[in-house]
C-alpha positions in Angstrom: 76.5 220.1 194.7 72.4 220.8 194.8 73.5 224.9 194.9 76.4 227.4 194.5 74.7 229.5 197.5 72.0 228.2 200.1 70.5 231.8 201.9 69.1 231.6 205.2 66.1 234.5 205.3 64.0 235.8 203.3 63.4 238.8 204.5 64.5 242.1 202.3 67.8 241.5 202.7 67.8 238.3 202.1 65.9 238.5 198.9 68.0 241.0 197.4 70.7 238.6 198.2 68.8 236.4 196.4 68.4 238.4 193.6 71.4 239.6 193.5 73.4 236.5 193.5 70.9 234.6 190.7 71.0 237.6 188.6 75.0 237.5 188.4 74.9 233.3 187.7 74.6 231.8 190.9 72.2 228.8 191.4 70.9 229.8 195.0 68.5 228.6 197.5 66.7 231.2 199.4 64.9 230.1 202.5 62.9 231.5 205.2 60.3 230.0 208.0 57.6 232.9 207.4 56.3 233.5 204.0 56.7 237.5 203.5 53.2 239.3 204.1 52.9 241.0 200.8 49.4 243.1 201.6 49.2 246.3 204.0 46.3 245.3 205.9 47.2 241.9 206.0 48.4 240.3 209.9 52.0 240.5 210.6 52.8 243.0 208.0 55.8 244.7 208.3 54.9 248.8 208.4 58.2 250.3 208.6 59.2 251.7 205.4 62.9 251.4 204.4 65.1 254.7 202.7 67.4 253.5 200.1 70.2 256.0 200.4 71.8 256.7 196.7 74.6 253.6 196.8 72.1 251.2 197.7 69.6 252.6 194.4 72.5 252.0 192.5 72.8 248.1 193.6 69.0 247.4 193.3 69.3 249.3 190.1 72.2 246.6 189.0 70.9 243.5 190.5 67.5 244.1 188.3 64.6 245.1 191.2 64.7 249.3 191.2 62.7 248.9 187.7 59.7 246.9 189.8 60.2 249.3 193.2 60.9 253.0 191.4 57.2 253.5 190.7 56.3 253.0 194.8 59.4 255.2 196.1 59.3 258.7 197.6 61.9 260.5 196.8 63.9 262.3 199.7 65.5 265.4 198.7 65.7 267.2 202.5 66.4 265.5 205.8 65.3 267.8 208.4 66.4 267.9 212.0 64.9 269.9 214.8 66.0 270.0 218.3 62.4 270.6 220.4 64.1 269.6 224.2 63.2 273.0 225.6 61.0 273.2 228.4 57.4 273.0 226.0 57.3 270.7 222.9 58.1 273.3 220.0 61.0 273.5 217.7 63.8 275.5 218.7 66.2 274.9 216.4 65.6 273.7 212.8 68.4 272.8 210.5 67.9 271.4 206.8 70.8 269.0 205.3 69.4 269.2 201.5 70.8 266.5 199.1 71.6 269.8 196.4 74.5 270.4 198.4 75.7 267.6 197.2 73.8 266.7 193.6 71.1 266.5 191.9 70.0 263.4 192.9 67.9 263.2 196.3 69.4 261.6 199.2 67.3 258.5 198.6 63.9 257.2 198.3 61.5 256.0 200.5 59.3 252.8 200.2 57.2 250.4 202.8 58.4 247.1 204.0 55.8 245.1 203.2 55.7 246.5 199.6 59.4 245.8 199.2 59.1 242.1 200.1 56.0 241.7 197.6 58.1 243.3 194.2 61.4 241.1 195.8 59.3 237.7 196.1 58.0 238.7 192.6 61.4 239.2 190.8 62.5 236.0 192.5 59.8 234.7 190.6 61.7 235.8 186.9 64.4 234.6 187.9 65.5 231.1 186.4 68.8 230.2 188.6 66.8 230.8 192.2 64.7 228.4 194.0 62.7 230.4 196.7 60.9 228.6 199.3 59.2 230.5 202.0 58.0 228.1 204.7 61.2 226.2 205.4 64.1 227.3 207.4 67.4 226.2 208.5 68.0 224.1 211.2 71.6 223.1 211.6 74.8 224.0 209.6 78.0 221.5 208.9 80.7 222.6 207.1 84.4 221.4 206.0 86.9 222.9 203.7 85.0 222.0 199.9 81.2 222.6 201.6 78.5 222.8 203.7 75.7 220.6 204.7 72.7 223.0 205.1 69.8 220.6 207.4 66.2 222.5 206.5 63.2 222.2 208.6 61.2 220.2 206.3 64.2 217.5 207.2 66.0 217.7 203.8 69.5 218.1 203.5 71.4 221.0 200.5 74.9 220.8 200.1 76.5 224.5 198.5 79.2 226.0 197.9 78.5 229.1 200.2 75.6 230.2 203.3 74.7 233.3 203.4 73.4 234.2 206.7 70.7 236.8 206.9 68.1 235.5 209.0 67.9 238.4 211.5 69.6 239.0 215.3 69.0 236.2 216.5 70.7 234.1 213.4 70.7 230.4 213.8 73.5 229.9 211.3 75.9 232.5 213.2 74.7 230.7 216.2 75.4 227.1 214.4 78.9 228.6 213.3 79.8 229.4 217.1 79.8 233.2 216.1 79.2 235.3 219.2 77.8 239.0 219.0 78.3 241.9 221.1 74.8 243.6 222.4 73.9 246.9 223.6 70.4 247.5 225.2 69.1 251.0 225.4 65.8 250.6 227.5 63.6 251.5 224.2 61.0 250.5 222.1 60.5 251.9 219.2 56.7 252.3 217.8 56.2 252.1 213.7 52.6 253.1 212.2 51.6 255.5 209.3 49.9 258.8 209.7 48.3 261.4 207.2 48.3 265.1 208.1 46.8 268.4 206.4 50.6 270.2 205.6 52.4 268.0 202.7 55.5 266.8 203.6 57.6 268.1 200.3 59.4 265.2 200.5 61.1 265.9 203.5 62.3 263.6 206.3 62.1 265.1 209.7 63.8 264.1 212.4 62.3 265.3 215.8 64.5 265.3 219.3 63.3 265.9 222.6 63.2 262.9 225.1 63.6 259.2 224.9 64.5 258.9 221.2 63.5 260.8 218.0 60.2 261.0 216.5 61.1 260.5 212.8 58.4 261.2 210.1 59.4 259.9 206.3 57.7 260.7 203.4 55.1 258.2 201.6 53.1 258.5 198.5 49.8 260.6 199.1 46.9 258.2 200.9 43.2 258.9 199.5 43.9 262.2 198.7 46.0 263.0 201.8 49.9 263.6 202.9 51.0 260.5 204.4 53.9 259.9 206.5 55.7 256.8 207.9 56.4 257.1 211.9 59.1 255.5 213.8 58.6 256.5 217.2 61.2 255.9 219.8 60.6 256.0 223.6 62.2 254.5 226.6 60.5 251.2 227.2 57.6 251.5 229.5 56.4 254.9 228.0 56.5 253.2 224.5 54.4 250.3 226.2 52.1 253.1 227.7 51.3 254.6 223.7 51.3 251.8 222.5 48.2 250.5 224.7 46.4 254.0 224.2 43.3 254.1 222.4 43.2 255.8 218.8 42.1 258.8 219.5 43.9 259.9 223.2 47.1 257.9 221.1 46.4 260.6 218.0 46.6 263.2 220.8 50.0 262.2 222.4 51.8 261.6 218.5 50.2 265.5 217.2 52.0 266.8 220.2 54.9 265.0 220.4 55.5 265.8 216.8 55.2 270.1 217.9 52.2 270.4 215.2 54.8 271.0 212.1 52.5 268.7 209.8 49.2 269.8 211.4 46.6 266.8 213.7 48.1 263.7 212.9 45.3 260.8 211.9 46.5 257.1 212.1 46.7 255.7 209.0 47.5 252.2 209.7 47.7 249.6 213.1 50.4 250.3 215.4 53.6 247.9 215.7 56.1 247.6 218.5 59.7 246.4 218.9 62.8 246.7 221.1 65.6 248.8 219.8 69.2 247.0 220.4 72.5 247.9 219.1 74.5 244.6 217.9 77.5 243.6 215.9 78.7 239.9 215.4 82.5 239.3 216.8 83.1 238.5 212.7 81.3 238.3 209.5 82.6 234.8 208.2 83.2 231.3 209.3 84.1 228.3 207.5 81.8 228.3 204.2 79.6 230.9 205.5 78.9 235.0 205.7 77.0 236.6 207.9 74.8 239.8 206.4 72.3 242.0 207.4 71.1 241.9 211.1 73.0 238.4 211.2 75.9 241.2 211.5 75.0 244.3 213.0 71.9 245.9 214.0 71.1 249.6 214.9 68.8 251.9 216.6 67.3 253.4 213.1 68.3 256.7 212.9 69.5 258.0 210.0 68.3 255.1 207.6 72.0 253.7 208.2 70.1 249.8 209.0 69.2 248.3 205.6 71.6 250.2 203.9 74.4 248.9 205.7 73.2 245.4 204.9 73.1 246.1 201.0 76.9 247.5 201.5 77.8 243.8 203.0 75.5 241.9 199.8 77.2 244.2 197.1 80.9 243.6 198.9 80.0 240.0 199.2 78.6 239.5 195.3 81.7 241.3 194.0 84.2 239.3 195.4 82.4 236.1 194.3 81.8 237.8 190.8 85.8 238.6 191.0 86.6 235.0 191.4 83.6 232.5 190.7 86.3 229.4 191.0 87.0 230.6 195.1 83.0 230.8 195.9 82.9 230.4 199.4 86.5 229.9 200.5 88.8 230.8 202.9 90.2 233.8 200.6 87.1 235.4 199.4 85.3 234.9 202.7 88.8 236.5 204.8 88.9 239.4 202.3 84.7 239.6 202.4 85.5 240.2 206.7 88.1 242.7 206.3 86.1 244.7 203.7 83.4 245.4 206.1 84.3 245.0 209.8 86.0 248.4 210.2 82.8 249.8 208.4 80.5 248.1 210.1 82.3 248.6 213.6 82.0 252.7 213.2 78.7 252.7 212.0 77.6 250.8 214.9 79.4 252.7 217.5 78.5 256.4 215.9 74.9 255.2 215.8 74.9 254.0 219.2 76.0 257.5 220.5 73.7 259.4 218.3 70.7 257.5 219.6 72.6 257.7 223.2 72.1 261.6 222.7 68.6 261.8 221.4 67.8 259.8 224.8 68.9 262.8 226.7 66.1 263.6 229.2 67.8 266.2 231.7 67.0 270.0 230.8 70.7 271.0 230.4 71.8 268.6 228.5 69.1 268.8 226.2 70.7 272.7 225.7 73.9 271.3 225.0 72.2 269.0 222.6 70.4 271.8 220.9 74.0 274.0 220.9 75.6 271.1 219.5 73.1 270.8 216.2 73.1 274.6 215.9 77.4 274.3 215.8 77.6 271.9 213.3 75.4 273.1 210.8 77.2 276.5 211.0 79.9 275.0 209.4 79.3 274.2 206.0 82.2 272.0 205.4 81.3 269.8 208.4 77.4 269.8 207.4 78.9 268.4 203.5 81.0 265.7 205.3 78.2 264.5 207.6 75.7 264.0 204.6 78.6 262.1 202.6 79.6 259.9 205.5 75.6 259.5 205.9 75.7 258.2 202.3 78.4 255.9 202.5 81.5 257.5 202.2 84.2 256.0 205.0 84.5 259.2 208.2 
């Protein structure tokens, strides 16, 4: 056997699989056709930022990589919601869910994508047991009961014990391993760019609903003396095609009003990036030798930073069963138990996100009110507001 585990992605998930896996004893493999952009300003970097909610701190913490990310995270301590579908684009109702209600620990911390995949690459690089080799991908997958037969695009052949899928939505190991998915389009795009503004943020996440999607502004370390934010915002397609295509300055204009002032002129900090937002979950997590991670098994609109830390819930489930029984690696039994762990999960996750995001699309005056009511209602109720933040954090609704 050339490998106990042969990963298919380096992207963050896949490299904390990759570290997480090597750091417990594993030989593994990790793989990915793009090398990860590692600079800011360098093409194709990824300038989304990623909020690692308090479980997931806690597995990068185990698996050895919060030491290297710690000193780059921004902590998030308040995640702010304001309802701003009246008539003009101001706030009209504001509601705080504070992480003190719960602890003293924030609700997570905030760090850029880009960043994330330079520290992971670099711990990969410590790491005696892993053999990391962006530029090559998979190509085709065989497996039979004892292991599989991973064929990579520089034409050699691995045989492991396990695959890990988390090469993206459009896996081609799920697709290899016959794996359909179910898919639900919502006519979006979402844009992703940094801006810094005059008011500091106070490390608070603010989440801003009127039409099309929310306009979400997370907290990032100060930029040349500045508040800096990261922006994710989400439109229905053809208007997010419209900003998109805006010069900087009439662009700055549209993003200042769309986020009601609260921060003060907003002043793009970075290039502007562009994708489509999709709902998706795979019909199963696990074939014969192989489990499916990540956006290999579910994707969602990114709304409450559920995305990525989802995917580190299916790599810690995944590494303790192997850990619980090393001799099994990849068989029928851990890879069955790995499914049922996760699908229920996984399944209402997806389908509370998909009507969250279905809300915040809400264009039609009264039932942007009803929207508004709605927010107003459940933070009244104190013992409602404390179960939404846990569920938010992981805990099962």
């Amino acid at each position: 056997m050339d490998y106990d585990i042969v990963i298919s992605g380096g992207g963050i998930a896949g490299l904390t699989a990759a570290a997480g896996f090597a750091s417990a004893g594993f030989s593994t493999l990790c793989v990915d056709p793009t090398p990860p952009v590692t600079e800011r300003e360098a093409e194709g970097a990824d300038l989304r930022t990623t909020a690692f909610l308090q479980p997931a701190q806690a597995f990068l913490d185990e698996i050895g990589l919060w030491s290297r990310l710690a000193d780059h995270a921004m902590p998030l301590q308040v995640m702010r919601i304001v309802d701003a579908g009246g008539p003009v684009a101001e706030p009209r109702v504001t509601r705080d869910f504070d992480a003190a209600d719960l602890s003293d620990r924030p609700f997570g911390w905030n760090l850029p994508n880009w960043l994330l995949r330079r520290e992971m690459a670099a711990r990969l690089g410590e790491l005696a047991n892993v053999d990391f080799r962006p530029g090559t991908g998979t190509t085709a997958l065989f497996t039979r009961e004892g292991e599989a037969r991973v064929t990579l695009s520089d034409g050699s052949k691995v045989r492991c014990r396990m695959v890990v899928a988390a090469d993206g939505r459009a896996s081609p190991m799920r697709q290899a391993a016959g794996i359909g998915v179910k898919t639900t389009r919502f006519g979006q795009k979402a844009l992703a760019f940094a801006v810094t503004h005059p008011i500091p943020h106070c490390n608070v996440s603010t989440e801003i609903h009127r039409t099309g999607g929310p306009f979400t502004l997370v907290p990032l370390p100060d930029l040349d003396g500045r508040p800096c934010s990261a922006v994710v915002w989400m439109e229905d397609g053809p208007k997010a095609q419209r900003l998109f295509d805006l010069d900087p300055a009439t662009f700055q204009a549209e993003m200042s009003e769309r986020s009601c002032f609260l921060f003060g002129p907003l002043e793009l900090a970075s290039r502007r990036t562009i994708w489509p937002i999709i709902a998706q979950e795979a019909e199963r997590l696990s074939s014969q030798r192989l489990a499916l991670v990540a956006e290999a098994a579910h994707v969602v609109p990114p709304i409450g930073a559920q995305g990525l830390n989802m995917s580190l819930k299916d790599l810690a489930a995944l590494r303790d069963l192997a850990l619980a029984r090393p001799e099994g690696l990849g068989d029928a039994q851990m890879l069955s138990a790995y499914h049922r762990s996760r699908i229920t999960d996984i399944r209402a996750r997806v389908a509370g996100i998909t009507a969250l995001n279905r809300i915040s699309q809400l264009s039609a005056q009264p039932l942007r009110d009803i929207r508004a009511k709605g927010l107003d209602a459940l933070y009244g109720l104190k013992p409602v507001r404390t179960s939404l933040m846990q569920m938010g954090l992981g805990a099962r609704g």
